[in-house]
PDB file of N, CA, C and O in Angstrom, chain B, residues numbered from 101:
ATOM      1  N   UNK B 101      71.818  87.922  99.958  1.00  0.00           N
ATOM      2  CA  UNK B 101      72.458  87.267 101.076  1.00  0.00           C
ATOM      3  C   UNK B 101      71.988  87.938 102.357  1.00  0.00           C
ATOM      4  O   UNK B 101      72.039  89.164 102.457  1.00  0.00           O
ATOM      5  N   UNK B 102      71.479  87.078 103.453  1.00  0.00           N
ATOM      6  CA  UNK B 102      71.362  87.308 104.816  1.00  0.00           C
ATOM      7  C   UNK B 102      72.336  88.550 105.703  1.00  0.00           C
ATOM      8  O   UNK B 102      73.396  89.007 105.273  1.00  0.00           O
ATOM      9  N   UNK B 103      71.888  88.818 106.604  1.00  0.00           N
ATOM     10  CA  UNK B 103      73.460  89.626 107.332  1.00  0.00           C
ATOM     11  C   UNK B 103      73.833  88.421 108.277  1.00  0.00           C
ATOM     12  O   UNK B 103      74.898  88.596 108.868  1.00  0.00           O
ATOM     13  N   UNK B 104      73.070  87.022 108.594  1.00  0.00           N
ATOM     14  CA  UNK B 104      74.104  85.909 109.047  1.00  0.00           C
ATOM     15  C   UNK B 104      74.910  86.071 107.627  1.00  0.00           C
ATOM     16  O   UNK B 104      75.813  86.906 107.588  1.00  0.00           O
ATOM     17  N   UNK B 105      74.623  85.333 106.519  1.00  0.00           N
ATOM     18  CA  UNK B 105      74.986  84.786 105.702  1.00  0.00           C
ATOM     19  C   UNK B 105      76.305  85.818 105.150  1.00  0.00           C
ATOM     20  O   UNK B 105      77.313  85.416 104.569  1.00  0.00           O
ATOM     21  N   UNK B 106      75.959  87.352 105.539  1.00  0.00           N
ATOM     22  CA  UNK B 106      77.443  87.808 105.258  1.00  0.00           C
ATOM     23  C   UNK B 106      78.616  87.934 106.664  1.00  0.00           C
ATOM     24  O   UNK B 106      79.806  88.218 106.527  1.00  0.00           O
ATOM     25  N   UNK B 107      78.048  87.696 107.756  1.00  0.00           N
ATOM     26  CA  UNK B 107      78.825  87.482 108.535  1.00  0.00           C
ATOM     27  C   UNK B 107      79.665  86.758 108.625  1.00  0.00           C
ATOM     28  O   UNK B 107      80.851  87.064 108.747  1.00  0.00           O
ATOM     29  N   UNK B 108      78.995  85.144 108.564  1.00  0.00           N
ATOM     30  CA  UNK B 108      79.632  84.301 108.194  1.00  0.00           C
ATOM     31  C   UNK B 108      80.745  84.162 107.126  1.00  0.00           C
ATOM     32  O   UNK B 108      81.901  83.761 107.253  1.00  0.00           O
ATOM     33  N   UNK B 109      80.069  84.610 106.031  1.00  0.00           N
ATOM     34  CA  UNK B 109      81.322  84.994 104.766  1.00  0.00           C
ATOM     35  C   UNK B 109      82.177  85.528 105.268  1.00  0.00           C
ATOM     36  O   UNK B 109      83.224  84.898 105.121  1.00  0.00           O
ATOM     37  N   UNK B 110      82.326  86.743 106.019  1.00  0.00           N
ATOM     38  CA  UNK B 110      83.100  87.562 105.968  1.00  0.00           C
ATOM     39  C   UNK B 110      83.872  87.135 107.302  1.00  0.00           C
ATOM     40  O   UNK B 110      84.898  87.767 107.554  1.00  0.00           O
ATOM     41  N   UNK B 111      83.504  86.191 108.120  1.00  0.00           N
ATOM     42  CA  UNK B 111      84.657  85.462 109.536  1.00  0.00           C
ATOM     43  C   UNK B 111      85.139  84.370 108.874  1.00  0.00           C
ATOM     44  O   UNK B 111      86.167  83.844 109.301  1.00  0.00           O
ATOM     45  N   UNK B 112      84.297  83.698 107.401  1.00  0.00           N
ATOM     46  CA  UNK B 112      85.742  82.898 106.612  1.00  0.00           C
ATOM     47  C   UNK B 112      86.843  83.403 105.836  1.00  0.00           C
ATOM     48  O   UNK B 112      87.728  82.664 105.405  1.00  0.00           O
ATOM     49  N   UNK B 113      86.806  84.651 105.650  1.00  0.00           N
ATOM     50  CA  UNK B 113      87.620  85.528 104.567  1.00  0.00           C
ATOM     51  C   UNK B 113      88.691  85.875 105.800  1.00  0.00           C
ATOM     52  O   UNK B 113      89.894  85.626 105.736  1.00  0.00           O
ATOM     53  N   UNK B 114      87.984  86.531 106.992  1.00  0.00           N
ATOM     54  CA  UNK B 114      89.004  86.987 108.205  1.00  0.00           C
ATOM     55  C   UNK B 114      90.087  85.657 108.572  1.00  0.00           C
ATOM     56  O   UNK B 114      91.310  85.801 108.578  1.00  0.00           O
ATOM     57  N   UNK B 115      89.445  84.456 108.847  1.00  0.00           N
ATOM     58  CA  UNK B 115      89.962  83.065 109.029  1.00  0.00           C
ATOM     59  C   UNK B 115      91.351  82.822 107.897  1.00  0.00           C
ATOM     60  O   UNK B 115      92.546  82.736 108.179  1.00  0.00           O
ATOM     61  N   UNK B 116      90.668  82.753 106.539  1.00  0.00           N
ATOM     62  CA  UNK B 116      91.491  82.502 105.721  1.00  0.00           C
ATOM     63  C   UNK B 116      93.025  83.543 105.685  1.00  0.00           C
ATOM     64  O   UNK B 116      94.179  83.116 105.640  1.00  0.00           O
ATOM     65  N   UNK B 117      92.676  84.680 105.715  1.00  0.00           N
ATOM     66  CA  UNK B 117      93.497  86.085 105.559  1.00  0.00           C
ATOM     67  C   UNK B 117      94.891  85.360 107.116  1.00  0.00           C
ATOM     68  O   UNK B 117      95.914  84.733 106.839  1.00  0.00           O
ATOM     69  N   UNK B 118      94.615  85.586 108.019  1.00  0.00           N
ATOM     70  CA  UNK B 118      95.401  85.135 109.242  1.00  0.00           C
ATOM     71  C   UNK B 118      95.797  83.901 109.082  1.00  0.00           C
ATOM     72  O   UNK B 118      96.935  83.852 108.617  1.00  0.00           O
ATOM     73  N   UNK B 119      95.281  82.809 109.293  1.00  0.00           N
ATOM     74  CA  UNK B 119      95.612  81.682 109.280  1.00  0.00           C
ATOM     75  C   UNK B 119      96.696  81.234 107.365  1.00  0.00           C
ATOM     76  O   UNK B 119      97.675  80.499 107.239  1.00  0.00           O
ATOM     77  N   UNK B 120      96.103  81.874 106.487  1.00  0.00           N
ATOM     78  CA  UNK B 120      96.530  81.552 105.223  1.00  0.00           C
ATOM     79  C   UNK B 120      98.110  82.439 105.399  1.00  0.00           C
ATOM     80  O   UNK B 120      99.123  81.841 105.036  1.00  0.00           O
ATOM     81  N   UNK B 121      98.224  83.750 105.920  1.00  0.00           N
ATOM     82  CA  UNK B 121      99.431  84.225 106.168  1.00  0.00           C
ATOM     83  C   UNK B 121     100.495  83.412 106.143  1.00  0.00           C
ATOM     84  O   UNK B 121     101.435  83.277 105.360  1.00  0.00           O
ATOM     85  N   UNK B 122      99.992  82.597 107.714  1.00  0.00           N
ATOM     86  CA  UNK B 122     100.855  81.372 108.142  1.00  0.00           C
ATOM     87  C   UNK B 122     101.408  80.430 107.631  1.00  0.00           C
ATOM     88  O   UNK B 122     102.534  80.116 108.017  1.00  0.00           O
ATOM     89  N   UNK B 123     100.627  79.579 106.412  1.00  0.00           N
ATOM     90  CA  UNK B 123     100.527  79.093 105.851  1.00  0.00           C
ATOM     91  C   UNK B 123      99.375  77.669 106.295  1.00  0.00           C
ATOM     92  O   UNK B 123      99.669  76.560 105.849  1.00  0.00           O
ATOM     93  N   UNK B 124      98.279  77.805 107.053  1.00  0.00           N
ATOM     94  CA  UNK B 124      97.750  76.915 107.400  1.00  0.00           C
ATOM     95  C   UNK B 124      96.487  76.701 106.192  1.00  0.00           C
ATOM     96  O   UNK B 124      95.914  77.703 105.764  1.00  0.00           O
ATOM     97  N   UNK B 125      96.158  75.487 105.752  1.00  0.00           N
ATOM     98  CA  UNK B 125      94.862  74.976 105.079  1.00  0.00           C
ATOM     99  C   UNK B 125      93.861  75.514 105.028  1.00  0.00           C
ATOM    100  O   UNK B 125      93.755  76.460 105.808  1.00  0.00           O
ATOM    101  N   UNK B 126      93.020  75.300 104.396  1.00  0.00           N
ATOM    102  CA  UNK B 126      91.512  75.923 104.916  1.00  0.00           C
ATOM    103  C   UNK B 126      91.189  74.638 105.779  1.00  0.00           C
ATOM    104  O   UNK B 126      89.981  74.617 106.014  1.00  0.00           O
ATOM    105  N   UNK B 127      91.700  73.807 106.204  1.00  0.00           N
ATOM    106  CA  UNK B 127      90.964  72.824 106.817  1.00  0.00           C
ATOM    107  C   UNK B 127      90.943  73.417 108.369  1.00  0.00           C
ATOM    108  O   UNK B 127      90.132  72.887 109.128  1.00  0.00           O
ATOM    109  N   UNK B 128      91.819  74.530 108.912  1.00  0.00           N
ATOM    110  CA  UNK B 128      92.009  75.248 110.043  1.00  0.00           C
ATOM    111  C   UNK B 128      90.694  76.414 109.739  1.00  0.00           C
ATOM    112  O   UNK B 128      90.215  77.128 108.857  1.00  0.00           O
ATOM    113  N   UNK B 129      90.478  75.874 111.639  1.00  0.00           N
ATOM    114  CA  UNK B 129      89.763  77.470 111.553  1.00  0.00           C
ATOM    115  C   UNK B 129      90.215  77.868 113.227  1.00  0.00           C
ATOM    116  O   UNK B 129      90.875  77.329 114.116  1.00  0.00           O
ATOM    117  N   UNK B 130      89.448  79.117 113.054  1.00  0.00           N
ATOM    118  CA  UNK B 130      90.164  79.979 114.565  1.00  0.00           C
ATOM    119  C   UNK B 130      89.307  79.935 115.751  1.00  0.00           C
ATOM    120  O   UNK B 130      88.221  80.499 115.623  1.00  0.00           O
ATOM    121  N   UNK B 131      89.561  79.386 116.879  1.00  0.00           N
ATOM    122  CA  UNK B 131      88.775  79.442 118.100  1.00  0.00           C
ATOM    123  C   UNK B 131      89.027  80.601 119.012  1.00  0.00           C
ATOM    124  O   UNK B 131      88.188  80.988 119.825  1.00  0.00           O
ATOM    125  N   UNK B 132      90.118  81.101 118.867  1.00  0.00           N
ATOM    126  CA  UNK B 132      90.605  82.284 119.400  1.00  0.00           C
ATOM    127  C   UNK B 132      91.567  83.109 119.036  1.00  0.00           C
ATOM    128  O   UNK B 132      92.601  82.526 118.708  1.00  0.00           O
ATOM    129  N   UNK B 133      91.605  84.814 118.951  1.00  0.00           N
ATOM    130  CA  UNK B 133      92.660  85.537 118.640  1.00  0.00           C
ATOM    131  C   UNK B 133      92.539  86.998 119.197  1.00  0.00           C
ATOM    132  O   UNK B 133      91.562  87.747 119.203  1.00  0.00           O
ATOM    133  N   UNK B 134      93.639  87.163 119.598  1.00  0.00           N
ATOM    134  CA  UNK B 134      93.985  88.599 120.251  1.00  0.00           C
ATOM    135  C   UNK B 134      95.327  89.309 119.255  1.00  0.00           C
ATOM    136  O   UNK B 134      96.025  88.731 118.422  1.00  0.00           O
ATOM    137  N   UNK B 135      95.361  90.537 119.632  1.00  0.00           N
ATOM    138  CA  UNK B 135      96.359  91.359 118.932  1.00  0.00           C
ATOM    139  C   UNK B 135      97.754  91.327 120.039  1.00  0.00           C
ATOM    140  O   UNK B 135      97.655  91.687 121.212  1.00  0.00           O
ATOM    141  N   UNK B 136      99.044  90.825 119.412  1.00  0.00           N
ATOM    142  CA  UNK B 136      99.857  91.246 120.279  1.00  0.00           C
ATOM    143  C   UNK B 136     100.525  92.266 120.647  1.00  0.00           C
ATOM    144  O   UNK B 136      99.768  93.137 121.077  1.00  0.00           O
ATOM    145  N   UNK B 137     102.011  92.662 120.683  1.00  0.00           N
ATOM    146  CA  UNK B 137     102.800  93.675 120.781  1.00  0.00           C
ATOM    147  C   UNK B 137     102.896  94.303 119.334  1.00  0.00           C
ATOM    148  O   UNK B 137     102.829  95.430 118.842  1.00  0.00           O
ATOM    149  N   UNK B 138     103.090  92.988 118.897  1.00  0.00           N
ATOM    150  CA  UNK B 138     103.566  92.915 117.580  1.00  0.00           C
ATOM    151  C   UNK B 138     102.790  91.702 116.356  1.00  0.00           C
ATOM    152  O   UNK B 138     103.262  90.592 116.112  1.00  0.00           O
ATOM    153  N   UNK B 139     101.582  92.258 115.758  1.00  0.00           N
ATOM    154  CA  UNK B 139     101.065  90.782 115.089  1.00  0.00           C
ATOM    155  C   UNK B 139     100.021  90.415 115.758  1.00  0.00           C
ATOM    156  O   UNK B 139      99.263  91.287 116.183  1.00  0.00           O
ATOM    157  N   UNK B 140      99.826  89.404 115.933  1.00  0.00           N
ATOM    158  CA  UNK B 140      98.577  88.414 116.386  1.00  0.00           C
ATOM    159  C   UNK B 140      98.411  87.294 117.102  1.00  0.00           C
ATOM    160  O   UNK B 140      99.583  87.189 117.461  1.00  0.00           O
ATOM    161  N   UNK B 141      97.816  86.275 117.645  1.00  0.00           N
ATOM    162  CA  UNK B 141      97.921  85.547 117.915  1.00  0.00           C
ATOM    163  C   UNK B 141      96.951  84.380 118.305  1.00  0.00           C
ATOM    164  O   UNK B 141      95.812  84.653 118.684  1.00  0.00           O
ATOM    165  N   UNK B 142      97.244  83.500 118.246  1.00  0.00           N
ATOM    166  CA  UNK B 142      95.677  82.435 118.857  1.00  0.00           C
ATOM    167  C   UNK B 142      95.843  81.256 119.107  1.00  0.00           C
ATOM    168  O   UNK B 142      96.884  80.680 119.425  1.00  0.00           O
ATOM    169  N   UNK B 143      94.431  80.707 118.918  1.00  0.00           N
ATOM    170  CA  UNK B 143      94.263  79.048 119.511  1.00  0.00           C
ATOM    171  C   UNK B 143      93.388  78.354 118.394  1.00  0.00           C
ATOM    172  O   UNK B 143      92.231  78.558 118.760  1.00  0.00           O
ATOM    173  N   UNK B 144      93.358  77.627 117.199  1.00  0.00           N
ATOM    174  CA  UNK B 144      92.756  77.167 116.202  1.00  0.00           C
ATOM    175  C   UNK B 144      92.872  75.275 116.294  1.00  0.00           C
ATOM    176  O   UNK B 144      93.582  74.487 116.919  1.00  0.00           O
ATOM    177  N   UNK B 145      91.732  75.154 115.282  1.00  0.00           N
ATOM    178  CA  UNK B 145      91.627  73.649 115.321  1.00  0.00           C
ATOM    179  C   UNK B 145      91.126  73.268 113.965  1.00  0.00           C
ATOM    180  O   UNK B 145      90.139  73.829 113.489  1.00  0.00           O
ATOM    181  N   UNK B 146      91.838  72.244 113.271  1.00  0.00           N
ATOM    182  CA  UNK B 146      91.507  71.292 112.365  1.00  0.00           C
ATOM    183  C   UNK B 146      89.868  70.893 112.169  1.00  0.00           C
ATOM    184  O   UNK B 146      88.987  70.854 113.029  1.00  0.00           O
ATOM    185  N   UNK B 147      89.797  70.640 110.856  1.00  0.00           N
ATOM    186  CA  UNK B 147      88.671  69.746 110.672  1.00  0.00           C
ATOM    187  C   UNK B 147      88.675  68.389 111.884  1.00  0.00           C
ATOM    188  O   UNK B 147      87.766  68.073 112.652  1.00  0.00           O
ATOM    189  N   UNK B 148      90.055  67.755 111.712  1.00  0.00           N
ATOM    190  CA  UNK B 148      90.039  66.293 112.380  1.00  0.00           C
ATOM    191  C   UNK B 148      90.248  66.271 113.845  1.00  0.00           C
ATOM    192  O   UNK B 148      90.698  65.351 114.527  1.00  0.00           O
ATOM    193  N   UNK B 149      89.637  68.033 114.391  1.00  0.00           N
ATOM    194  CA  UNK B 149      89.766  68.164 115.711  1.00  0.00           C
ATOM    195  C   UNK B 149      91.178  68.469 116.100  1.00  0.00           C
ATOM    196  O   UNK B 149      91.117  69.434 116.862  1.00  0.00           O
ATOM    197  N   UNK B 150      92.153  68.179 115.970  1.00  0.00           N
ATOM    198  CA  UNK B 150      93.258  68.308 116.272  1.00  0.00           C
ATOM    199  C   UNK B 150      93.617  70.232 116.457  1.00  0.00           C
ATOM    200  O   UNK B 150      93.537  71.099 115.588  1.00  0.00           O
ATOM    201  N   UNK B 151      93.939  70.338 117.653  1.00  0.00           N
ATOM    202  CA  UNK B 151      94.256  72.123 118.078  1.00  0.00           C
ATOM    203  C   UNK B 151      95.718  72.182 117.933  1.00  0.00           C
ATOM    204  O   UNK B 151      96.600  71.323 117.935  1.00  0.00           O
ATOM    205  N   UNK B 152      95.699  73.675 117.786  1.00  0.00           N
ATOM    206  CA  UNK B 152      97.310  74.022 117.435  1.00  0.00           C
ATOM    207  C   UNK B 152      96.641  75.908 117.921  1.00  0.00           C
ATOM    208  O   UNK B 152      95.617  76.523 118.219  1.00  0.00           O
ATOM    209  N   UNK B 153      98.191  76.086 117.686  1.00  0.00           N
ATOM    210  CA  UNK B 153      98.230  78.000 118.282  1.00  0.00           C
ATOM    211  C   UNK B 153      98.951  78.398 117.085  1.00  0.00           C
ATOM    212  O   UNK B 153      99.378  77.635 116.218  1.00  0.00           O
ATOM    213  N   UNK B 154      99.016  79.265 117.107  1.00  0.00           N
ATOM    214  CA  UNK B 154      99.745  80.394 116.385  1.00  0.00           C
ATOM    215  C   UNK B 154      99.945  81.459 116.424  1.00  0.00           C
ATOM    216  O   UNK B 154      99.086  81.982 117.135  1.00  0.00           O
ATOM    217  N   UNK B 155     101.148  82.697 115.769  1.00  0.00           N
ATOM    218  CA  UNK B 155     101.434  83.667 116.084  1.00  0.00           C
ATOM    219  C   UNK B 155     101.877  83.960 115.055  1.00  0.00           C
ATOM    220  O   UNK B 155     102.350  83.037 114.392  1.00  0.00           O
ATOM    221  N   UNK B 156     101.911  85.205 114.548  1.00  0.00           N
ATOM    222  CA  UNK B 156     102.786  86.470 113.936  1.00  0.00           C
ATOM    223  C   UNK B 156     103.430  87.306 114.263  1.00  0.00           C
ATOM    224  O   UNK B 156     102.624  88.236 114.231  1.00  0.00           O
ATOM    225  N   UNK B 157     104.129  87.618 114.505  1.00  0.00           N
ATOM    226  CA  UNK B 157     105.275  88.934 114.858  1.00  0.00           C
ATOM    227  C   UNK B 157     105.398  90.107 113.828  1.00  0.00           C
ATOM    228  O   UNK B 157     106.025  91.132 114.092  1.00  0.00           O
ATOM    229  N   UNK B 158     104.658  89.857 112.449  1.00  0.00           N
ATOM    230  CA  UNK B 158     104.898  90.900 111.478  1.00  0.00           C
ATOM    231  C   UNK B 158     103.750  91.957 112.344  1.00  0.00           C
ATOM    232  O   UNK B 158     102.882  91.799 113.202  1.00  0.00           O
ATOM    233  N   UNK B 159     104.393  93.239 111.463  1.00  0.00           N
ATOM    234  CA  UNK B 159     103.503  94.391 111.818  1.00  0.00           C
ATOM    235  C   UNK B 159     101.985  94.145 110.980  1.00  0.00           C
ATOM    236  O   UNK B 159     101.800  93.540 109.923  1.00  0.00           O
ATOM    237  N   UNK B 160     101.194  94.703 111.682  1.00  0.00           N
ATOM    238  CA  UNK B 160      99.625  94.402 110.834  1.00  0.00           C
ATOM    239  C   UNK B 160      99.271  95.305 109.457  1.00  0.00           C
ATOM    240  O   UNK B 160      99.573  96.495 109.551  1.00  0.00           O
ATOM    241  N   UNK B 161      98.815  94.979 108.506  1.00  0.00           N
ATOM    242  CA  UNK B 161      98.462  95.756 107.798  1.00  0.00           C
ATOM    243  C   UNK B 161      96.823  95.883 107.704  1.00  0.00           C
ATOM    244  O   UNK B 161      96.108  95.534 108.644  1.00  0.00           O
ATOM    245  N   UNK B 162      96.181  96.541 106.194  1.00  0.00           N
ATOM    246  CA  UNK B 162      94.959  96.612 106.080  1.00  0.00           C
ATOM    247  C   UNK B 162      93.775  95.590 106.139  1.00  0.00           C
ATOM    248  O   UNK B 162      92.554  95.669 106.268  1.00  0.00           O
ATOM    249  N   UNK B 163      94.587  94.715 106.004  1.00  0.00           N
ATOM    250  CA  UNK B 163      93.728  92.961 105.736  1.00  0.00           C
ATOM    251  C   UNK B 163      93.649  92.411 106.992  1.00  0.00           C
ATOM    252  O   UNK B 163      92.634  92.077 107.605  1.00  0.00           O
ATOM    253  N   UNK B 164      94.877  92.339 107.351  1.00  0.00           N
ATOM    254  CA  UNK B 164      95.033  91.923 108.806  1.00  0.00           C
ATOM    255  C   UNK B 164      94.386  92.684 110.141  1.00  0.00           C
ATOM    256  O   UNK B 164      94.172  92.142 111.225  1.00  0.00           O
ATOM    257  N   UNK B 165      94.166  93.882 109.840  1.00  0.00           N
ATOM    258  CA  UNK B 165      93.241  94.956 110.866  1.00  0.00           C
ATOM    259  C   UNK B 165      92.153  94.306 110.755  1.00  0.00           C
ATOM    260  O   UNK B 165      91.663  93.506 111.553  1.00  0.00           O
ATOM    261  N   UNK B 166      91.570  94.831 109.231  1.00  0.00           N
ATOM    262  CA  UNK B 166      89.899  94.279 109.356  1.00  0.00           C
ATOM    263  C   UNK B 166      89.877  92.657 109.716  1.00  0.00           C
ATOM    264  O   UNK B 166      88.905  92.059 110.176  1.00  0.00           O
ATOM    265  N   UNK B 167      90.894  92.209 109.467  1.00  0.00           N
ATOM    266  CA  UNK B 167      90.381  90.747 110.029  1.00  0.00           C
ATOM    267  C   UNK B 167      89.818  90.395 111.473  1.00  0.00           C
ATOM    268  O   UNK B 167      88.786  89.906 111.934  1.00  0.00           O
ATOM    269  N   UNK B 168      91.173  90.957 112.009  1.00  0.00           N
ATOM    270  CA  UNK B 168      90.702  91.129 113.103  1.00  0.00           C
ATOM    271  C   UNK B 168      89.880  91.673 114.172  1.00  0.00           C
ATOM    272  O   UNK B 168      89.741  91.228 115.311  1.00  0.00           O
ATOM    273  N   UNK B 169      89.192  93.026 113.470  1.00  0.00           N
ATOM    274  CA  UNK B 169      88.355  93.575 113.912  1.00  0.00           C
ATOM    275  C   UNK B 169      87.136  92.649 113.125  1.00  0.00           C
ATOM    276  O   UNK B 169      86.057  93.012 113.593  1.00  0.00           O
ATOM    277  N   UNK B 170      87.004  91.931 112.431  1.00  0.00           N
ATOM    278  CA  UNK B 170      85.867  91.033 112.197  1.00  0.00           C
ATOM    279  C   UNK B 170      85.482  89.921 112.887  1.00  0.00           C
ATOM    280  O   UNK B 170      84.312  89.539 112.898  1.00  0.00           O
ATOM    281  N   UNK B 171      86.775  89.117 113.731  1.00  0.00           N
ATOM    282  CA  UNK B 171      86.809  88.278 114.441  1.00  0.00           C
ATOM    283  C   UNK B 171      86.635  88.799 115.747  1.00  0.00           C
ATOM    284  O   UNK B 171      86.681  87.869 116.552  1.00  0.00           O
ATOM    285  N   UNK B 172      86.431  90.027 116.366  1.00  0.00           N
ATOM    286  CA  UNK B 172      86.467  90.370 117.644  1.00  0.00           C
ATOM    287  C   UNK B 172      87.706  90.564 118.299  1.00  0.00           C
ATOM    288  O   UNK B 172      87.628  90.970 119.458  1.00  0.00           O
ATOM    289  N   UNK B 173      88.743  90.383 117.863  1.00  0.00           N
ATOM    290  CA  UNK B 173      89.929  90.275 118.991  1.00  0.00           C
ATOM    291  C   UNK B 173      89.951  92.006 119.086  1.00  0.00           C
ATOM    292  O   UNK B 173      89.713  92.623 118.048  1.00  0.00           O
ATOM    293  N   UNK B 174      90.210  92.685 120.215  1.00  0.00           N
ATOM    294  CA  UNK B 174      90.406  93.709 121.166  1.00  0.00           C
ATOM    295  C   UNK B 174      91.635  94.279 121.383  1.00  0.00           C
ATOM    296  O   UNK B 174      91.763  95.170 122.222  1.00  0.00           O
TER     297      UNK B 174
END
């Protein structure tokens, strides 16, 4: 495998991990996410285009760190 090809893998695993928390589809993916006070947060969109946000308030754990440090949020 490529280092695209594991990048990529590895910003659908980050995608799935956050968004699957929530309980959203794989048909969601993430256009944006930052770390909050508490948890996470963002701006995601559907296959059928359709955008939505979301948030967590739980404290982060090990999955949820690297996720986010895979997705860039700061």
């Amino acid at each position: 495998m490529s280092p695209k090809e594991d990048f990529l893998n590895e910003r659908q695993r980050a995608e799935d991990i956050l968004l699957g928390a929530l309980g959203f589809a794989e048909e969601a993916r993430i256009l944006t996410v930052e770390r909050a006070q508490m948890g996470y947060r963002g701006k995601g969109v559907f296959t059928d285009g359709e955008h939505f946000e979301f948030s967590s308030d739980e404290e982060l754990g090990e999955l949820e760190e690297w996720a986010l440090k895979i997705l860039g949020s700061k």
